[in-house]
C-alpha positions in Angstrom: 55.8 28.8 -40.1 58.1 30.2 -37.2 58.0 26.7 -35.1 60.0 25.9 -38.8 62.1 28.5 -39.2 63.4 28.8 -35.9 64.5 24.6 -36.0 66.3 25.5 -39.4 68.2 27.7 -37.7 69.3 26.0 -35.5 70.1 23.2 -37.5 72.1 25.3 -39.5 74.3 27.0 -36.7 74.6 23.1 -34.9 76.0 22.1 -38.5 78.3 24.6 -38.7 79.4 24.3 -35.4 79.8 20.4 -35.5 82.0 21.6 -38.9 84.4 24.0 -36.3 85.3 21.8 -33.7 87.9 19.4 -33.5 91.5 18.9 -33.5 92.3 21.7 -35.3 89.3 24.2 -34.9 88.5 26.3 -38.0 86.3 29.7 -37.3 82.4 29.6 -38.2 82.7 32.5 -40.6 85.1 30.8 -42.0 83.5 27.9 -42.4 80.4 29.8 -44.2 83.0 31.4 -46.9 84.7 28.1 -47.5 81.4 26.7 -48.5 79.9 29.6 -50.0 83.7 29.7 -52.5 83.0 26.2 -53.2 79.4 26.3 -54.1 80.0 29.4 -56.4 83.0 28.9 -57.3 84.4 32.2 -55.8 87.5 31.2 -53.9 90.6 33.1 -54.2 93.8 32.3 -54.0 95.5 32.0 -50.6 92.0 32.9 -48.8 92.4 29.8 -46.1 95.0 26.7 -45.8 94.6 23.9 -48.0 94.5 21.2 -45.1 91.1 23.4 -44.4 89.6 22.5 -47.4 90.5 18.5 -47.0 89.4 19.2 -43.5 85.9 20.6 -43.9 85.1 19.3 -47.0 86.5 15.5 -47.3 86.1 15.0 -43.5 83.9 17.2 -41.0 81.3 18.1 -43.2 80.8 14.5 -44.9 80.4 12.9 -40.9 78.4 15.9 -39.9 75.7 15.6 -42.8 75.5 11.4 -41.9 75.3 11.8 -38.2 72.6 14.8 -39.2 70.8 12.4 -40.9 70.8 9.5 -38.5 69.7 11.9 -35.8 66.5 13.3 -38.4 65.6 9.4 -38.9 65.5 8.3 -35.6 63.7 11.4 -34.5 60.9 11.0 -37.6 61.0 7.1 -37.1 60.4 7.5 -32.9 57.7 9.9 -33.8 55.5 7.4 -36.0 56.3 4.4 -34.1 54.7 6.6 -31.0 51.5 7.4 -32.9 51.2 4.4 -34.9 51.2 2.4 -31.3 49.1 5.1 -29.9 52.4 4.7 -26.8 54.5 7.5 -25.3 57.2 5.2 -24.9 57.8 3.8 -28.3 60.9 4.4 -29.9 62.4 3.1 -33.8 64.1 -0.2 -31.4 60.7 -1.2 -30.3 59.8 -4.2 -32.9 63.7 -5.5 -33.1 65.9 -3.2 -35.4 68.7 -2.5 -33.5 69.0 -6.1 -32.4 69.0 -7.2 -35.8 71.5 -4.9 -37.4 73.5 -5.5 -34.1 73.7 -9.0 -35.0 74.2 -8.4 -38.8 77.0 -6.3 -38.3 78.9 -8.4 -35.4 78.3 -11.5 -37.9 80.0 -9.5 -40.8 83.0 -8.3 -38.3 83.0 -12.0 -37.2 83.3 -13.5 -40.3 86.3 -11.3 -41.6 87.8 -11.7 -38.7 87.7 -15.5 -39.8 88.6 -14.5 -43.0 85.4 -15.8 -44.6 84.5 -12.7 -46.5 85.8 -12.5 -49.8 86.9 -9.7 -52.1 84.3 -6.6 -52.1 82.2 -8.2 -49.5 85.3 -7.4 -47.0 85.8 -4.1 -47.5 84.5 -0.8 -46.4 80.5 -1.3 -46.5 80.6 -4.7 -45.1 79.2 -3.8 -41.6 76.7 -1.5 -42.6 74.9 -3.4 -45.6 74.8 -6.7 -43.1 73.9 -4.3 -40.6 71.3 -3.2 -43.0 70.6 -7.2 -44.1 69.9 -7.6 -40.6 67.6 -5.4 -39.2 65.4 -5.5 -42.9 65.3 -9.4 -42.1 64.0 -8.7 -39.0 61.6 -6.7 -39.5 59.8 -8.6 -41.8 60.4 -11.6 -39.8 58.5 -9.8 -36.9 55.9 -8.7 -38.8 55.1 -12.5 -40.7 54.9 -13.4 -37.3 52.6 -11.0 -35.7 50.2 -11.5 -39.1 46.8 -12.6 -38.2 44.8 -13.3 -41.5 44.7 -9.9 -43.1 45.3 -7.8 -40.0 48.6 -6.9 -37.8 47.3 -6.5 -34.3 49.5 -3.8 -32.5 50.2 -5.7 -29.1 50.8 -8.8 -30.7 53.7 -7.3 -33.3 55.1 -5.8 -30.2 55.3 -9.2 -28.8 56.9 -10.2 -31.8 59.1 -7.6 -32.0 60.3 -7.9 -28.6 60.9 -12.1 -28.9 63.1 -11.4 -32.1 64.6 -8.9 -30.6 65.9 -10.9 -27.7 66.7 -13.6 -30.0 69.2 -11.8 -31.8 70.9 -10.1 -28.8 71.6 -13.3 -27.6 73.2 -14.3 -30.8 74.9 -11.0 -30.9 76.6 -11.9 -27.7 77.5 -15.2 -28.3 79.2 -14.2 -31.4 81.3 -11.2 -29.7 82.0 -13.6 -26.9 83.8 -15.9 -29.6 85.7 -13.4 -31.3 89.0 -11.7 -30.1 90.3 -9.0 -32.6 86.8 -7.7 -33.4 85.2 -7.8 -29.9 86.2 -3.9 -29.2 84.9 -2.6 -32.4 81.8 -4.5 -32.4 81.1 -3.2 -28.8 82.1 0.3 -30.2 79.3 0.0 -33.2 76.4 -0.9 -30.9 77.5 2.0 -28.8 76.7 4.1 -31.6 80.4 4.6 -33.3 80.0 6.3 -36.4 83.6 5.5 -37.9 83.3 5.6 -41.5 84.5 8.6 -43.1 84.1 10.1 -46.8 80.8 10.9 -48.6 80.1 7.3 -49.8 78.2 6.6 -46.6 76.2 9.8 -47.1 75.2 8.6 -50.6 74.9 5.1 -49.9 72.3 5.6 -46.7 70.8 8.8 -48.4 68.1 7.0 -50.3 66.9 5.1 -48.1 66.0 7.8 -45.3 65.1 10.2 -47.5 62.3 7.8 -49.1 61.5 6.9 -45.6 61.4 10.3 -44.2 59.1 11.3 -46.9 56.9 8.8 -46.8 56.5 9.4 -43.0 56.1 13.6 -43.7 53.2 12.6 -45.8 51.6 10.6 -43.2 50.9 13.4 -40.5 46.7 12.9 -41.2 46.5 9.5 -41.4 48.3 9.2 -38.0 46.2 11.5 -36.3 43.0 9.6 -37.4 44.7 6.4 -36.0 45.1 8.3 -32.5 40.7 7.7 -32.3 41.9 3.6 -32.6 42.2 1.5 -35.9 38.1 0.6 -35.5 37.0 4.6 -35.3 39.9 5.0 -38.5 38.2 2.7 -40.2 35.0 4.1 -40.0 36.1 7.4 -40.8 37.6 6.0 -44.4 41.2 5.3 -43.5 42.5 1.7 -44.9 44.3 1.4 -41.3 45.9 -2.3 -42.5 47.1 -0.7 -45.6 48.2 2.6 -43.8 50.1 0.4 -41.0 52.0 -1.7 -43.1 53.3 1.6 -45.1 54.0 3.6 -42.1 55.9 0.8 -40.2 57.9 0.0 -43.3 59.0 3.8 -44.0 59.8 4.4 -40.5 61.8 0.8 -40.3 63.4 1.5 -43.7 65.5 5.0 -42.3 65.9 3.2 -38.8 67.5 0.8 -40.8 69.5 2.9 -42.7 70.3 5.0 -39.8 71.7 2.5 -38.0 73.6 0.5 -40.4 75.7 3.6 -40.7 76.4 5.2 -37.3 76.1 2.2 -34.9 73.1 1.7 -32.8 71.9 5.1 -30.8 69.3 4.9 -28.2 66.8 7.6 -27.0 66.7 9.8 -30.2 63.6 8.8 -31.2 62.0 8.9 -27.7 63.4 11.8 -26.5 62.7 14.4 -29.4 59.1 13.7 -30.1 58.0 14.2 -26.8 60.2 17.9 -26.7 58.0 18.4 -29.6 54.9 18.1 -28.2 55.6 20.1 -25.3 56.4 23.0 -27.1 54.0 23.1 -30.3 51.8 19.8 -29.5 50.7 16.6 -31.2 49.6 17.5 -34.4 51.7 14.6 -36.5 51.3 17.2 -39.3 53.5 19.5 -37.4 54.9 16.7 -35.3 56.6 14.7 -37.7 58.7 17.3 -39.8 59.9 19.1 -36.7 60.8 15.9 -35.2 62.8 15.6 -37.8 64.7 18.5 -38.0 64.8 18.7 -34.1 66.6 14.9 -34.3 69.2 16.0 -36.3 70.0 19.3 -34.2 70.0 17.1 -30.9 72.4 14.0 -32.2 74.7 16.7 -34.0 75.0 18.2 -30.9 74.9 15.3 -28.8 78.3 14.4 -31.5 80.2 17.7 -30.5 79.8 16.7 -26.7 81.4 13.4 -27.7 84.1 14.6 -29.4 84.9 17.2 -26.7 84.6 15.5 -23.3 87.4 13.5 -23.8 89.3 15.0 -26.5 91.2 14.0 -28.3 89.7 10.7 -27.5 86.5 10.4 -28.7 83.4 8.8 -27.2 81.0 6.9 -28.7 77.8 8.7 -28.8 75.5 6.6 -28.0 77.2 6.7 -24.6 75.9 10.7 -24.8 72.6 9.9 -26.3 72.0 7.5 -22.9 73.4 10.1 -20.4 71.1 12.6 -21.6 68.2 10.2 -22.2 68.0 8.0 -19.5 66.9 11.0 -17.0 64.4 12.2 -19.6 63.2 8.7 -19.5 61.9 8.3 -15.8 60.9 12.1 -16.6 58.3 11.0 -19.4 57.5 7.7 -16.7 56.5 9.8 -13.9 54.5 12.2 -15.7 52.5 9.4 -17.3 51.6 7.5 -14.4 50.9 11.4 -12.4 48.3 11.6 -15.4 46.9 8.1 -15.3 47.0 8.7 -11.6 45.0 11.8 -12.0 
């Protein structure tokens, strides 16, 4: 219960703190009566400013609560990838769903900027739903093609995955090399540039990684029986097709999500898992939920630094994720080939 606790914590002072900081900084205890008056109904007149309240409540909090739950789905997602491909270095990209919504969305920014969208299909959720489109379509195209007969072999979706993948970065760059106006926001969004502002992203990508995320907290048993391989699962009861298929669909479903609304962001899902494990092991029941929680803590944060290194310019954060990660990476490298060594 502790391991728990303590992440919720932290969770909750990182939110708050993502909350404080920014142009105009507004104080943590301040931020805590602000939404304590607003969740009870207890505010009195003249307590704060009311640019606060537009602040906190119609701008901060609304980005801090999406990037939160980007961060916990790529965390939960990197964490069931790794144990349903029985590989430290899986992460949610691995079968092709960050080159497909990369392509989705640069299609969508291509195509208004051709002014082929009409009406509601050019306005505010046109990027993320064909970023969505995108890296759904891939997905299942991936997996039709790693099918064989009634079984998905594991090496041969990754295959799969990778060939797609490829595939549509190369589109994606063809199509940003033909634009003009769009070319720096596209290359913004697949650095991980979370520009949409309001709760209507929260609500609209809120389904799908909370049905995702669910689906994988559920799954912490079956994964640990598919860590004896899918012939030793079998024999010990588990429908391993059945429970592959589910797992890989929840887990793509809040990648998806995730980053049709905040832009493509690398090493989340690689990173935290493995911090997991080296502090409270590789029990997926334990693994999986704290993963979770520990992915949003570490992209909320990984926001502030964003928003504070070159302020009041603001960097992209996938640009943090990858300066953070990429060390980690060759980390988690050495150590495996030190153990296969040994």
């Amino acid at each position: 219960m502790r391991p728990y606790l303590l992440n919720l914590i932290l969770l909750l002072l990182v939110i708050i703190l993502s909350v404080a900081v920014g142009a105009v900084y507004i104080p943590p205890a301040l931020i805590v009566r602000m939404v304590f008056g607003r969740l009870f109904g207890i505010q009195s007149v003249g307590s704060w400013p009311e640019a606060f309240s537009t602040i906190v409540f119609a701008i901060r909090l609304p980005h801090t609560v999406l990037i939160a739950l980007s961060g916990a789905a790529l965390a939960g997602s990197g964490a069931a990838y790794q144990g349903l491909f029985r590989n430290p270095l899986a992460d949610p990209y691995l079968i092709g769903v960050a080159s497909g919504a990369g392509l989705g969305a640069v299609l969508a920014m291509a195509l208004r900027e051709a002014g082929n969208l009409a009406g509601g299909l050019s306005g505010l959720f046109a990027v993320p739903v064909a970023a969505f489109l995108g890296a759904a379509l891939t997905v299942a195209l991936v997996y039709a093609l790693a099918r064989t007969g009634k079984s998905v072999p594991t090496t041969t979706l990754i295959l799969a995955g990778v060939a797609v993948g490829s595939f549509a970065s190369a589109l994606t760059s063809f199509l940003m090399l033909r634009s003009t106006g769009e070319v720096r926001r596209a290359l913004g969004w697949l650095l991980g540039g979370a520009t949409m502002t309001g709760w209507h992203p929260v609500l609209a990508a809120l389904p799908y990684i909370g049905l995702g995320l669910g689906v994988l907290s559920l799954s912490g048993h079956a994964l640990n029986v598919l860590q004896f391989g899918d012939e030793q699962a079998q024999q010990l009861g588990l429908p391993v097709e059945r429970v592959k298929a589910i797992l890989l669909l929840a887990a793509s479903l809040a990648t998806a999500a995730a980053v049709a609304f905040s832009g493509v962001i690398g090493f989340i899902g690689l990173i935290i898992p493995h911090l997991v494990r080296l502090f409270w092991g590789a029990d997926y029941r334990r693994l999986l939920p704290l993963s979770i929680l520990g992915g949003a803590t570490a992209l909320l944060l990984a926001d502030i630094l964003a928003r504070l290194l070159l302020a009041p310019q603001e960097l992209p954060i996938g640009i943090v994720t990858a300066l953070a990660g990429a060390p980690f990476f060759l980390w988690v490298l050495r150590r495996a080939k030190e153990q296969a060594f040994w």
